[in-house]
C-alpha positions as CSV (number, residue, x, y, z in Angstrom):
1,X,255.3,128.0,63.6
2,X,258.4,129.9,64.2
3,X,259.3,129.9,67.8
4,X,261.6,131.3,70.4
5,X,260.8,130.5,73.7
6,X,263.1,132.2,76.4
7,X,262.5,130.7,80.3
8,X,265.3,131.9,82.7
9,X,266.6,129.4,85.2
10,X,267.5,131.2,88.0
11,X,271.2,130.9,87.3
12,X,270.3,130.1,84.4
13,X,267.4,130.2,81.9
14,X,266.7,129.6,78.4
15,X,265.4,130.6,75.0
16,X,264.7,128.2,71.9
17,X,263.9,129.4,68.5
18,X,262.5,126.8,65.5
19,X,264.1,127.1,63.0
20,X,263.2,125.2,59.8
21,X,266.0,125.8,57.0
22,X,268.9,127.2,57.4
23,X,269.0,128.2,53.8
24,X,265.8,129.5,53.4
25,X,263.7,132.3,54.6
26,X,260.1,132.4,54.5
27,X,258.1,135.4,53.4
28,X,254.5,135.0,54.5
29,X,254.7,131.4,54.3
30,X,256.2,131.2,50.9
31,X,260.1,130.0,50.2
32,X,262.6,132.6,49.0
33,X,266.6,132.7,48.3
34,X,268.7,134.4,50.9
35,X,271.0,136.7,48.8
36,X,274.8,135.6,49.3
37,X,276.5,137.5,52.0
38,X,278.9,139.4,51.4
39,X,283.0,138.1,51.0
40,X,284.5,140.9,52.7
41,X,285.9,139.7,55.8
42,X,284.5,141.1,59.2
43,X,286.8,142.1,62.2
44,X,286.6,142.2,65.7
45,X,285.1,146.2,65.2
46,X,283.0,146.9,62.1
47,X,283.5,149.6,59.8
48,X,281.0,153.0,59.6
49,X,278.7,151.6,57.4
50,X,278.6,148.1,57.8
51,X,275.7,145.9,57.7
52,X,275.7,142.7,59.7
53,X,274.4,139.3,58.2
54,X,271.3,138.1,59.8
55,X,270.1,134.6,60.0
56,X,267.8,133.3,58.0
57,X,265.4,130.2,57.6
58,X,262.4,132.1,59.4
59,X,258.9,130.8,59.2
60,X,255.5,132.9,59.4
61,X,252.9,131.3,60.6
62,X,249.8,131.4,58.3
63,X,247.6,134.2,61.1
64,X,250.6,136.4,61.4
65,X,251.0,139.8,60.2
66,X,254.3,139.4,57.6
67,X,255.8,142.7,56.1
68,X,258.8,140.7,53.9
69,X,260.8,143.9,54.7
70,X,261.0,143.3,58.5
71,X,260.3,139.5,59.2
72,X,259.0,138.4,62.1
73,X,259.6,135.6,64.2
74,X,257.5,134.4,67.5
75,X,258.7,134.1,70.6
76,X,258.2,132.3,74.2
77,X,259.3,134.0,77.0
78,X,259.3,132.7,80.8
79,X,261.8,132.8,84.0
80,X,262.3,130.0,86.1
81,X,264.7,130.0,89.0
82,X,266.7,127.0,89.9
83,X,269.7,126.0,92.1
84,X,273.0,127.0,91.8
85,X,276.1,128.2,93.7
86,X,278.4,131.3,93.7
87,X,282.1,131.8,92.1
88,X,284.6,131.5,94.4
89,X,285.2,135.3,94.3
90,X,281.9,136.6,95.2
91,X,281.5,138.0,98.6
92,X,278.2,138.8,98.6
93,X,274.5,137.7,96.9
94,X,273.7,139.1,93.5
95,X,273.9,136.8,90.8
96,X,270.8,134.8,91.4
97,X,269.1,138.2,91.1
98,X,269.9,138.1,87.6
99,X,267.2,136.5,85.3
100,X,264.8,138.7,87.4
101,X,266.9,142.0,86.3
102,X,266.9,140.6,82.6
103,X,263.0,140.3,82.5
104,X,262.1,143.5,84.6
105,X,264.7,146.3,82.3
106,X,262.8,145.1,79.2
107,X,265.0,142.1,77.5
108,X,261.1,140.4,76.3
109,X,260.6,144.0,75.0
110,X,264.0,144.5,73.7
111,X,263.2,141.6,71.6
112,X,259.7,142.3,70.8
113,X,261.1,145.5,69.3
114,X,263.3,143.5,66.9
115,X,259.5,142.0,65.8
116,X,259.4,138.8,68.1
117,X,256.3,137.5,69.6
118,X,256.5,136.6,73.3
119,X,255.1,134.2,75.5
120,X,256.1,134.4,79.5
121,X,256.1,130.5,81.2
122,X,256.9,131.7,85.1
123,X,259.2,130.8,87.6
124,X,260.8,128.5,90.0
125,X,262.9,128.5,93.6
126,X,265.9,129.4,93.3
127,X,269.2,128.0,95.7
128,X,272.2,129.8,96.7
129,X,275.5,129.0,97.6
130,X,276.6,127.8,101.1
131,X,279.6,126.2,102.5
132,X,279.9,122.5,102.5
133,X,282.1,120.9,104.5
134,X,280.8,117.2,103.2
135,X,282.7,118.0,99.6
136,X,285.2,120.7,100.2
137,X,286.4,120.2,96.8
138,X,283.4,120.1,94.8
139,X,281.0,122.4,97.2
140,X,277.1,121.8,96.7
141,X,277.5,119.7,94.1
142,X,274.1,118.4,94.5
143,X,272.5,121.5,93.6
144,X,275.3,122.3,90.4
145,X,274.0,118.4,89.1
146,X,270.5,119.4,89.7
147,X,270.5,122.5,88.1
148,X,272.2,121.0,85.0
149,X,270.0,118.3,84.5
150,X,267.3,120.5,84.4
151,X,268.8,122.9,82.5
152,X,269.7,119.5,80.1
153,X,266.2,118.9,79.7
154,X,264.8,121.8,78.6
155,X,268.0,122.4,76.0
156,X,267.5,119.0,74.4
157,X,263.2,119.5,73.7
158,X,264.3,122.4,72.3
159,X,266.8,121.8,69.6
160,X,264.8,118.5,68.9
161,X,262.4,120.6,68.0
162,X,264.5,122.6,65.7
163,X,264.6,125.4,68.0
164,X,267.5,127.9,69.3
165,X,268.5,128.3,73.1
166,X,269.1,131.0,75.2
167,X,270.9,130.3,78.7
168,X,270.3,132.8,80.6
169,X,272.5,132.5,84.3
170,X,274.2,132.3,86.6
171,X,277.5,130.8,86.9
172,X,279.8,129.0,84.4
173,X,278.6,124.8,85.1
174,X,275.0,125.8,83.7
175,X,277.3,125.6,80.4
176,X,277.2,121.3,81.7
177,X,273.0,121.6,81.0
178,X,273.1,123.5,77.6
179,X,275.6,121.1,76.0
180,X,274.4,117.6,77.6
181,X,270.9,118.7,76.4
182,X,272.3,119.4,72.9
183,X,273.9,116.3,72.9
184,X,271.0,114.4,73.6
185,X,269.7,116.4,70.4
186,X,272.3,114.5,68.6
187,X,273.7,117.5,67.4
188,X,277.2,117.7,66.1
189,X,278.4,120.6,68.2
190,X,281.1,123.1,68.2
191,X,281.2,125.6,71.6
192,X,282.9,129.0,71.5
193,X,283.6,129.9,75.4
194,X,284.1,133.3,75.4
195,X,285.7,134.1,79.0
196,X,288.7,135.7,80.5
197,X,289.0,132.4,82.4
198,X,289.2,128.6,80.7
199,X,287.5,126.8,83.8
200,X,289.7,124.1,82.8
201,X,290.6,123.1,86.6
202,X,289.4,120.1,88.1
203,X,288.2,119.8,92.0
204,X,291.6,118.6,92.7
205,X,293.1,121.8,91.5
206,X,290.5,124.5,92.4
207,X,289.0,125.4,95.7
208,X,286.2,123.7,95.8
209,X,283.7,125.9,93.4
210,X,283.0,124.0,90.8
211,X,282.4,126.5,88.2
212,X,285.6,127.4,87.2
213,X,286.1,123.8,86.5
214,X,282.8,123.1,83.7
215,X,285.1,122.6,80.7
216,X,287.2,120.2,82.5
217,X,284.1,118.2,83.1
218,X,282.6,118.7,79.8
219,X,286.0,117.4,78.3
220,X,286.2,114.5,81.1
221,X,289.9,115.6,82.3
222,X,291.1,113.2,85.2
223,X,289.5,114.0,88.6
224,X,286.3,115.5,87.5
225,X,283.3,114.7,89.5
226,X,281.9,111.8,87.8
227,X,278.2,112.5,88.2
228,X,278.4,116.2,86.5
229,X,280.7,114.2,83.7
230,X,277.7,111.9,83.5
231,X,275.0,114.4,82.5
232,X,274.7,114.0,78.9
233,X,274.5,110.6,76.6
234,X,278.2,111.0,75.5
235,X,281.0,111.1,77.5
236,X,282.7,113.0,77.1
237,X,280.3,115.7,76.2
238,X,282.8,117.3,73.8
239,X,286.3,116.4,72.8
240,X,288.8,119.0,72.3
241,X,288.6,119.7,69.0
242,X,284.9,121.1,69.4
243,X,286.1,123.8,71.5
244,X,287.5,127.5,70.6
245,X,288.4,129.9,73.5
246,X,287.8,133.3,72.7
247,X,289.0,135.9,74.7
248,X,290.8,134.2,77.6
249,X,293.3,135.8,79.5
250,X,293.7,134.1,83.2
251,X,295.1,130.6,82.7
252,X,296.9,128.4,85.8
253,X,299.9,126.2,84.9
254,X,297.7,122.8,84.6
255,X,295.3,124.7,82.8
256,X,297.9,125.9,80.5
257,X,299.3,122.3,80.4
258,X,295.7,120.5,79.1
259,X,295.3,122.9,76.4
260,X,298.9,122.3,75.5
261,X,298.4,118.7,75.2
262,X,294.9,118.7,73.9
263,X,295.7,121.3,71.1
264,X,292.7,123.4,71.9
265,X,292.1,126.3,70.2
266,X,292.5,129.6,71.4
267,X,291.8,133.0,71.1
268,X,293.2,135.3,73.2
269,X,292.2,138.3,75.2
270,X,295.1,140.5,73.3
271,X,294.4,138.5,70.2
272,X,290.2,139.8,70.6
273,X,291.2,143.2,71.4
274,X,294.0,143.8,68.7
275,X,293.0,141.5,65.5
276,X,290.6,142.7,63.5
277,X,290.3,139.8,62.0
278,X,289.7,137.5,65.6
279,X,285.6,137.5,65.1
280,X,286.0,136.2,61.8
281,X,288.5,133.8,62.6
282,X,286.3,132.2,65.6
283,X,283.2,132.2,63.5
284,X,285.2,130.4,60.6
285,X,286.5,128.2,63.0
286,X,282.7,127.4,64.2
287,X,280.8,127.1,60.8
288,X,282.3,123.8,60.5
289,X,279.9,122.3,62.8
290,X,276.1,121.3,62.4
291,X,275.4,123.2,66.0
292,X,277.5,125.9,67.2
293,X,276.9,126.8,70.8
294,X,278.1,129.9,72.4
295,X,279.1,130.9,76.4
296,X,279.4,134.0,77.1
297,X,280.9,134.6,80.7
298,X,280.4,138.7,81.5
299,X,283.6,139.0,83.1
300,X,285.2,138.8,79.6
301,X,283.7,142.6,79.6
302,X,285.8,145.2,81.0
303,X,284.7,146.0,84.5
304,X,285.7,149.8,84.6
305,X,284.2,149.6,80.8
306,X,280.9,147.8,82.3
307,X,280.5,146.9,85.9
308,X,278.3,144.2,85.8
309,X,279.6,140.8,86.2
310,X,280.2,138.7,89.4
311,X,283.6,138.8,89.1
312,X,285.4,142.3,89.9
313,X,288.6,142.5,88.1
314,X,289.7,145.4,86.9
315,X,291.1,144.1,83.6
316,X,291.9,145.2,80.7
317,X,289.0,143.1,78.8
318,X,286.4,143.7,76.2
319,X,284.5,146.7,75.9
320,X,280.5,145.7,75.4
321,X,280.3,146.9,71.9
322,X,283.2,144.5,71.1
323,X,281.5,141.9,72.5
324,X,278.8,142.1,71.0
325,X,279.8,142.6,67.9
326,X,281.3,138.8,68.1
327,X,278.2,137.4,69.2
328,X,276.2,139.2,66.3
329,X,278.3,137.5,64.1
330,X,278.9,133.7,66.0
331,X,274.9,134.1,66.3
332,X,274.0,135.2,62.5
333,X,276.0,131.8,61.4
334,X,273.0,129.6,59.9
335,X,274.2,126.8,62.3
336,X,274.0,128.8,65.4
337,X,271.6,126.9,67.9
338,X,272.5,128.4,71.5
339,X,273.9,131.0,73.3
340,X,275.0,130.6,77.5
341,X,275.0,134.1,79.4
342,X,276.4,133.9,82.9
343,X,278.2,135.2,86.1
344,X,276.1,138.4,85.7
345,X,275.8,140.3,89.1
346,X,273.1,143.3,88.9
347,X,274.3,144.3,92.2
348,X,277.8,145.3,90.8
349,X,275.9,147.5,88.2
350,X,276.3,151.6,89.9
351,X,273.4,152.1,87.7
352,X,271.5,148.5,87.3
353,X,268.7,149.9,84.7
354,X,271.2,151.5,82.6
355,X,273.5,148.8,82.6
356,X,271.1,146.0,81.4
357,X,269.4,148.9,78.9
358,X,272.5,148.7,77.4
359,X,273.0,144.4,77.8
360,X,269.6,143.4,76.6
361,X,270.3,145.9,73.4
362,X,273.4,144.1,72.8
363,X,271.6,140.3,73.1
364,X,268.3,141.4,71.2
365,X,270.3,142.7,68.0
366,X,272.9,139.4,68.5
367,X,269.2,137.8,68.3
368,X,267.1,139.6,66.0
């Protein structure tokens, strides 16, 4: 049967959906033709009027309930909690709060409303972050390793079993879990990180958190830490031409210098807010791979716009409906198979059931 199956790991948690064609839908358990979408191009903000692509190859099983107007698809939903550490700008708890926040303001509901099934698989200890004089430069890297292995696991049963992921976190190295475990998948991946930073430092060049240095390890640059490198069956995990940035804005001089001499692609802040064309562009760029995987790091957002990431900075970034309107169409690509959410803080929200009313919205119609 079709399933979704969303467990939160405390960071981090995750969601897989089976999928069994991506060229087909399936109406009451019979095949049918997706109609073509349409050619017009899509932009960054849609037009009054528009109507966004959804995915198909959805399969209802034989005992449930199809109306072939408003498919349905069945989903698993769970939180578990599991170590992790905070970004080096947080000053106080908050973000391991948030896979509790997303289940109690209604995301299982958010997506039951858009005519998934749900299924809750409970929770898990979670860790939090504490100084560590042992690795000043990679700080609790135990728990980051752990966390991503677990993390790893769970992402690679899933898309073996033809299902999509949802990462639900936490900080920026649970992205080392969801593409280690698609990897093990053996899928051919393409990763859109959207972020306003490129966590391309290594422990060498940061101050020892580690989670503004994930895409340095998932790309293997010199110094990483070679146990997080480690975590999947390639290494490295991707090269650099299976990675688009999207949205970036804060990028150090050897940060600036790797994706100079790497020729990765990259989508900028002003480029997100000021082409129409930029959603388009990244999900043209990602329909050339067999799995596309996205991050989505919630201090791309705005803060004044939408207070709710870990990170304060009152940049110009993103508004939520822009956002979102990029991941509905990176996620209604037929070879969409995962989607990371982290550095979410509900204790930076002024009005935390409002805020994620508004967030779980945004993921359930990226998802539905």
């Amino acid at each position: 049967m079709a399933v979704v199956a969303l467990v939160m790991i405390g960071p981090s948690g995750f969601v897989h959906v089976r999928r069994l064609a991506v060229s087909r839908r399936y109406r009451c358990g019979e095949p049918f033709a997706i109609p073509a979408r349409s050619a017009r191009p899509v932009g960054l903000v849609p037009m009054p009027g528009d109507k966004l692509p959804r995915r198909g190859g959805t399969f209802f099983p034989p005992d449930t309930f199809c109306n072939e107007d408003h498919p349905k698809l069945e989903l698993r939903f769970g939180s578990a909690f599991v170590e992790h550490y905070r970004r080096r700008h947080q000053r106080s708890p908050g973000q391991e709060q948030a896979p509790a926040a997303f289940r109690r303001h209604g995301l299982a509901e958010a997506l039951v409303s858009r005519g998934r099934t749900i299924r809750d698989h409970g929770d898990v200890a979670s860790f939090r972050w504490r100084p560590d004089p042992s690795r000043p430069q990679a700080m609790n890297l135990e728990a980051v390793r752990h966390a991503c292995d677990l993390v790893a696991s769970n992402v690679a049963t899933a898309i073996a079993a033809q299902e999509d992921v949802l990462v639900l976190g936490g900080d920026c190295t649970v992205e080392l879990g969801t593409v280690a475990g698609a990897n093990a998948a053996g899928a051919r991946i393409g990763l859109v990180y959207i972020d306003f930073d490129v966590d391309l430092n290594t422990p060498d060049t940061s101050d020892g958190a580690l989670d503004w240095t994930g895409v340095a390890h998932l790309l293997n640059i010199t110094g990483c830490e070679p146990s997080l490198v480690r975590l999947g069956p390639t290494r490295p995990m991707l090269v650099p031409q299976q990675l688009l940035y999207f949205g970036v804005e804060n990028i150090t001089p050897p940060e600036a210098a790797t994706i100079r001499d790497n020729a990765i692609k990259v989508i900028s802040r002003e480029e997100a807010l000021n082409d129409i064309e930029a959603a388009s562009r990244a999900a043209e760029w990602a329909a050339r791979f067999d799995c596309v995987l996205i991050h989505f790091d919630v201090d791309v957002l705005s803060f004044v716009d939408f207070p709710i990431a870990e990170n304060v900075r009152r940049c110009d970034g993103l508004k939520l409906e822009q956002a979102a309107f990029v991941l509905k169409q990176l996620a209604a690509l037929p070879q969409w198979r995962g989607l990371t959410i982290t550095e979410v803080n509900p204790a930076h929200a002024p009005d935390e059931t409002a805020a994620f009313a508004r967030l779980n919205e945004v993921l359930a119609d990226a998802l539905g």
